[in-house]
N, C-alpha and C positions, 0 to 999 in steps of 0.2 A: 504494500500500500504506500501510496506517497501521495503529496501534496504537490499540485500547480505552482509550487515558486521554487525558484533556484535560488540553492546558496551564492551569492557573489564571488565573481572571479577577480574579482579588480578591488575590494572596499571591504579585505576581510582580516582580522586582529589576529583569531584563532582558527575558526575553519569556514569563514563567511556565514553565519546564521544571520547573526543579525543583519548587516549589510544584504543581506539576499529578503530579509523582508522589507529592509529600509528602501530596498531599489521596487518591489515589486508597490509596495502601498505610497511611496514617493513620498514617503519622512525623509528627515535630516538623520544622518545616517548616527552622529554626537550625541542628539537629542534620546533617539532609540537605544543607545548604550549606555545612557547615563540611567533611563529608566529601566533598563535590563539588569544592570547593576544593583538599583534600588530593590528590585523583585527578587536577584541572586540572594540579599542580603538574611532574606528570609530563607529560616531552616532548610526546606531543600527540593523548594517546587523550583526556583529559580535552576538551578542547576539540573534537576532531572529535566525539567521543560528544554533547557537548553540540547539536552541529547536526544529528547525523541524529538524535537523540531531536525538535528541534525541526522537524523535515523530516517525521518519522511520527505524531507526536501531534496529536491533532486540534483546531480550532482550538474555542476556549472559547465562543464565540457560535454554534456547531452543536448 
């Protein structure tokens, strides 16, 4: 199963999540990772969200 967005080839810190959402919904890509951050902060949806987002999005060279 995956989801319709690419992770970012061009706009990625660790493996382009966020950047691959920031390019598909047309956020600022700072803004998105400052609020991912904030969510990370919290026990541990931020971080698992982080991996199945990186588990269902599709890879950037498809």
């Amino acid at each position: 199963m995956h989801i319709p967005i690419k992770r970012s080839n061009n706009d990625k810190v660790i493996a382009g999540v966020i950047g691959g959402l920031a390019e598909h919904f047309q956020w600022n890509p700072t803004i998105a990772r400052v609020l991912w951050i904030l969510l990370a902060l919290t026990p541990l949806p931020g971080i698992i969200g982080y991996l199945v987002l990186w588990m269902l999005m599709e890879d950037p060279e498809n």
